[in-house]
PLY file of the C-alpha trace (Angstrom):
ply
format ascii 1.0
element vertex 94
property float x
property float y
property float z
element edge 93
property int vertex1
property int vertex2
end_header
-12.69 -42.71 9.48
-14.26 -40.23 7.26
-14.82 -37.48 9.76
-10.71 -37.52 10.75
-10.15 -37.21 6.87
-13.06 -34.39 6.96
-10.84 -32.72 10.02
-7.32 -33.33 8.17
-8.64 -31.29 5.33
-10.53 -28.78 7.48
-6.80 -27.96 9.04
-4.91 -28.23 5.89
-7.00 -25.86 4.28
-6.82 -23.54 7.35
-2.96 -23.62 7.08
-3.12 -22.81 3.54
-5.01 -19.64 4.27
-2.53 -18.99 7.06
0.43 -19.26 4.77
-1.52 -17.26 1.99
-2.00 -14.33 4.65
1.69 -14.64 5.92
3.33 -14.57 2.16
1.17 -11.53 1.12
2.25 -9.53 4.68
5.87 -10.36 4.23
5.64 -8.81 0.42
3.94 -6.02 1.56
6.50 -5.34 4.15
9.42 -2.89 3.84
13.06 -3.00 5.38
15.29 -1.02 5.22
19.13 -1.06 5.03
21.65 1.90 5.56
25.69 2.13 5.52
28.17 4.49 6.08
26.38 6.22 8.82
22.72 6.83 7.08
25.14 7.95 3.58
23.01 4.86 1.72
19.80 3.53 2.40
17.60 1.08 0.67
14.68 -0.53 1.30
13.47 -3.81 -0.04
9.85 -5.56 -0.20
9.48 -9.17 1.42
10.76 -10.45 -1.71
13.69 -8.87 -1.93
13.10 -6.73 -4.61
14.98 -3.52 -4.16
12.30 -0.33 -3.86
14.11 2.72 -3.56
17.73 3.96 -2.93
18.65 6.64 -1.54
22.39 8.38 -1.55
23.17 11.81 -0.05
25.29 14.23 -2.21
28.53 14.48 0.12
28.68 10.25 -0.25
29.36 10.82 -4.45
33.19 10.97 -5.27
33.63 10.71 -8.90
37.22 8.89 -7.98
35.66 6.66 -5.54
33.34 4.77 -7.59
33.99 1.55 -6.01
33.68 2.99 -2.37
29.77 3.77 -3.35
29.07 0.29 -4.82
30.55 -1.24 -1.50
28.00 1.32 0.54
25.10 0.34 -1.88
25.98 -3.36 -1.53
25.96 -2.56 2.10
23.09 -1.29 2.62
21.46 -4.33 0.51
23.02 -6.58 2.78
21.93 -4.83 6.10
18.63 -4.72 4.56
18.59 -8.48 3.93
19.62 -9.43 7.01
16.63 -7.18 8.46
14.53 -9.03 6.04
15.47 -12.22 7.73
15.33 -11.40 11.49
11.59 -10.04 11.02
10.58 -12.97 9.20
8.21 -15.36 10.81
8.96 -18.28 8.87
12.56 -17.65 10.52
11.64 -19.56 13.96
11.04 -22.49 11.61
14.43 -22.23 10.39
13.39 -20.66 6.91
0 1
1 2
2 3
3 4
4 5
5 6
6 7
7 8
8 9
9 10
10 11
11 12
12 13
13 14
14 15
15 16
16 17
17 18
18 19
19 20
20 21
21 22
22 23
23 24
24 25
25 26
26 27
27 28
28 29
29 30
30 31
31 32
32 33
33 34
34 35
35 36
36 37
37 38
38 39
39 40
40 41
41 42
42 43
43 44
44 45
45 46
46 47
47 48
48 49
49 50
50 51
51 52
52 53
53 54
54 55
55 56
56 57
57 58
58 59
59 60
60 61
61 62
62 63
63 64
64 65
65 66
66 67
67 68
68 69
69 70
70 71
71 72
72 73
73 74
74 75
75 76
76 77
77 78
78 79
79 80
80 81
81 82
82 83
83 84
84 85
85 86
86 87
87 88
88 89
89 90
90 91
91 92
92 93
């Protein structure tokens, strides 16, 4: 009985290292988002924290204010969703 325990812990601790190696890959990773035709891009770490933005000059209306948020929030979201697809923990339904 004690060696199956010995193996249990043997592959437990394996998966742990696994799953250590996976979580620091994914935030090490970048993906980026864009919207309105490459006008707004962002990228984003594994985490989801946001790393850089990027807006070209001819996308800046001072009386469209609101049109740029949507095109940041855009670009988040495409981002996100890039995030997710390249995630391996998403075959596991994660």
């Amino acid at each position: 009985m004690g060696s199956g325990f010995s193996k249990m812990k043997k592959q437990r601790r394996e998966l742990e290292e696994q799953f250590a190696k996976l979580q620091q890959e994914m935030q090490q990773a970048e993906h980026r988002g864009v919207a309105g035709n490459g006008l707004v891009e962002v990228v984003l770490n594994g985490e989801r924290v946001l790393k850089s933005i990027t807006i070209k000059p001819e996308c800046v209306d001072r009386d469209d204010i609101e049109g740029l948020q949507d095109l940041i929030l855009a670009a988040f979201q495409d981002a996100g969703k890039s995030l997710d697809e390249k995630s391996p923990l998403s075959s596991f339904g994660l």
